[in-house]
Phi, psi and omega in degrees: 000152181245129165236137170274143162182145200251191160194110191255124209189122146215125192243117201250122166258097179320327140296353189285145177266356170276106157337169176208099173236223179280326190263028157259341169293310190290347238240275165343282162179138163214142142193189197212150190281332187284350191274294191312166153284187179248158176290166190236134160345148181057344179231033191262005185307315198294008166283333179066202167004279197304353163342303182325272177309330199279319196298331157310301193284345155269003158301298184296307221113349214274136144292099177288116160242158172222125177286196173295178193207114182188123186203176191223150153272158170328119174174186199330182149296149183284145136334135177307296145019259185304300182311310147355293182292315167305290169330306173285327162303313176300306195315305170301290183297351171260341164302288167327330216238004203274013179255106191073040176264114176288311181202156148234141227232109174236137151247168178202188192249313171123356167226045178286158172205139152197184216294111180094010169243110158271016169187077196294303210289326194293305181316328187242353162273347183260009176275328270193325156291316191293350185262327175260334195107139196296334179288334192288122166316132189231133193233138181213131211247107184256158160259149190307338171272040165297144139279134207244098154268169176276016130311268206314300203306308210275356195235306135354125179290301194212130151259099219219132175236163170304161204223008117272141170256094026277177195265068172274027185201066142317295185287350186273269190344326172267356175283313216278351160276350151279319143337259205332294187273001159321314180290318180299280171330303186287317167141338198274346169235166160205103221261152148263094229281149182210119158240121150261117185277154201188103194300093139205168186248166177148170156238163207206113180286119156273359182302317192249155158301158005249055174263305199316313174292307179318325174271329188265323193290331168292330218245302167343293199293327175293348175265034188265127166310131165066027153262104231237289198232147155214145179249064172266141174245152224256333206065153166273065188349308198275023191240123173243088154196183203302319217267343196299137149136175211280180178209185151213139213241129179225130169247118153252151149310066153111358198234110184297302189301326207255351154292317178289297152355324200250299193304308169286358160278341164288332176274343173288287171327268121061266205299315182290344135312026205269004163224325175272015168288334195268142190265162181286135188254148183256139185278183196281298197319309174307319171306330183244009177283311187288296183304321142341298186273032182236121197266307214258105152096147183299135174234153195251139182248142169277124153271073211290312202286040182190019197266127192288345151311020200209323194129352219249139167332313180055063191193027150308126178238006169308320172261350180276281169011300200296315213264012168250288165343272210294324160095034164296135173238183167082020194244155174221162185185126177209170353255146183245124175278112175232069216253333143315299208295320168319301231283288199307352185285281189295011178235326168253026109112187190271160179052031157276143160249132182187150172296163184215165152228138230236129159089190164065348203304292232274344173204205194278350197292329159273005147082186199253200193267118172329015185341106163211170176260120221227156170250143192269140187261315171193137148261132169204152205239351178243357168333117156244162176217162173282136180284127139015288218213347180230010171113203165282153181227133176288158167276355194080206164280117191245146167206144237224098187246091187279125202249133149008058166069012157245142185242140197225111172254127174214139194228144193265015180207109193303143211168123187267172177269130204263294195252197168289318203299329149248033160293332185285316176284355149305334154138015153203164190264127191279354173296330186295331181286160171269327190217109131280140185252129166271226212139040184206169179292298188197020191279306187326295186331304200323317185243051199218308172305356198251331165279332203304184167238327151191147182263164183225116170299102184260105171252132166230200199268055187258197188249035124216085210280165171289344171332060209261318176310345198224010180286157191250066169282154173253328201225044162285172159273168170241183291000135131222169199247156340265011182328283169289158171260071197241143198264328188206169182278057187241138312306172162312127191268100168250167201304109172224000000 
């Protein structure tokens, strides 16, 4: 078989006070087959996403073409402009690639925006049908906090996203969607679509019950004859448009009743988990009393409301403020995106002492600014940590700074922290602390959880605080949870 596949990624916060333009895609990770070198089998990470695929299809044996690969972090809508431009470079490369093309296998992230667009995956996946044609399978690989339009569904062969949180089983979801649509093709599935919407907002840990039971019981129930796929999607809370909010994506073989059937019994399960589904959140004074109180072993506080995976600054001083009050030592705490106090680091070198004021910047969402006095500890210009989901990533320029018994990583390329690995290449080992402070929702857990001694959720007035009553959406739809009070699912929410 000959497969195209890409990677287009933005999870766009509509509230985020950070732009987006072309050179947060360069930022990110990018390429072009016209930039690039071509990828080498085992060595496709600069593929990003489409790693996935391409690495599948040398597996099979597959003739691989691979388009652009690009992405950003989470913040505003892209520009038109620029979005505008991503878009026809992918579009010329699947045009290019469209003679004797067999699937095309994209991933993307499933909450894109940008300026005059409120559904970049739907606007390019139905750009994309019109380029191949109604027969070629178009597999389209989202991360769980899709937003679901009647665009995707309806231009999309098979729609399918990972089913953890954090998302650590990209690859088994795109093998199991090349499969899929392999079949499709060949002739041997004929899929049938069953969708439900399911008004609510939230985020929802699959690690622990009862989200942990709730996920085995999907990928159980998926091995059922002639259920080819099931999807929930967690939806994007900060995405302000009609479309926002969780779903469910069900494929039967020829059988329509028993997809919709199955999508709304999930979505019924689903909706009762719309609060013990959530991890319990601490305010900061709690948050660090409860760490405190941990006789044995490092404990980790999430800073959820300040996490740059969301759209957020990550240059928040609200728990750092509290643990400088309070005269806490023995804390590591990252990462705060600062590219002056870097600039004043790297200019006054390692084992420098000099004032600094740290943080506060970038909006009213970063609280104000620190003043303290620091010693600089390590610089470094090569820092990487493993990503979640797409391999190693650099950190930028990091300067590895101690405050009153606080080491303060503060770094120039926005970014949450995914592992340990990179507090250790910033220059300290965070198992040696009584507290690490995270700067993420939950991505962290995957490589955090297993040393911890206890995790702690911390919500603060950062911007992406817990509020949902009080977030200034204009064009979300209503009724929603918990915005609204509804109580059960009547009627079933299918696709309109």
């Amino acid at each position: 078989m000959k497969i195209f596949t890409a990677y287009l990624a933005h999870e766009t916060n509509t509230f985020s006070p950070i732009p987006t333009n072309l050179a947060a895609f360069y930022e990110g990770g990018f390429y072009r087959p016209q930039e690039s070198p071509p990828p080498a089998p085992g060595a496709s990470e600069h593929l990003l996403g489409a790693s996935y695929f391409y690495e599948e299809a040398q597996r099979r044996g597959d003739e691989v073409v691979v388009g652009l690969c690009a992405q950003a972090q989470p913040s505003r809508p892209t520009n038109r402009k620029d979005y505008l431009q991503l878009r026809q470079w992918l579009l010329d490369d699947l045009t290019a690639a469209r003679e004797g093309i067999d699937m095309v296998l994209v991933m993307m992230h499933g909450a894109m925006m940008a300026e005059g667009c409120d559904d970049c995956e739907g606007d390019i996946i139905a750009a994309m049908r019109a380029i191949v044609g109604p027969d070629v399978p178009i597999g389209l690989l989202l991360d769980l906090h899709c937003n679901i339009t009647p665009t995707m569904l309806d231009n999309a062969t098979i729609v399918k996203a990972c089913k953890e949180y954090p998302h650590t089983d990209f690859d088994a979801r795109a093998r199991e969607l090349y499969a899929l649509c392999a079949a499709i093709r060949r002739g041997s599935i004929t899929p049938a679509l069953g969708f439900c919407r399911v008004p609510m907002l939230g985020l929802f840990q699959t690690a622990q019950d009862p989200m942990r039971s709730f996920i085995d019981a999907i990928l159980l129930r998926e091995e059922t004859p002639d259920l080819c796929s099931i999807t929930l999607a967690h939806g994007f809370p900060w995405s302000d448009f009609a479309h926002a909010g969780a779903s469910v994506i069900v494929y039967a073989d020829k059988d329509a009743a028993l997809a919709q059937r199955s999508a709304e019994a999930i979505a019924e399960q689903f909706f009762t988990l719309r609060e013990s589904g959530q991890a319990r959140l601490s305010s900061v004074d709690e948050a660090i009393d409860q760490a405190l109180a941990c006789d044995d072993g490092t404990v980790v506080i999430a800073d959820i409301a300040d996490n740059p995976g969301g759209g957020a600054p990550s240059d928040s001083t609200f728990v750092l403020g509290e643990l400088l009050r309070r005269g806490v030592e023995n804390v590591a705490l990252a990462y705060i995106w600062d590219p002056a106090a870097v600039d004043l680091a790297f200019i006054a070198g390692e084992g420098a002492r000099l004032p600094m004021r740290v943080g506060g910047k970038v909006s009213r969402w970063s609280g104000s600014p620190v003043d303290v006095e620091v010693e600089v500890l390590c610089l470094r210009t090569d820092a990487t940590q493993q990503h979640i989901a797409t391999g190693p990533t650099p950190l930028g320029r990091t300067a590895l700074v101690r405050a009153n018994g606080i080491d303060i990583i503060l770094n120039d390329l926005r970014q949450q922290p995914f592992s340990p690995q990179g507090f250790v290449e910033a220059g300290v080992d965070p198992w040696t602390k009584k507290i690490v402070v995270v700067k993420s929702t939950h991505h962290f857990y995957a490589a955090f959880h297993q040393r911890a001694a206890q995790i702690i959720y911390c919500d603060t007035p950062g911007a992406l605080n817990a509020d949902v009553k009080h977030r200034p959406y204009q064009h979300i739809r209503r009724p929603i949870w918990p915005i609204d009070p509804i109580e059960r699912l009547t009627p079933p929410g299918k696709a309109t």
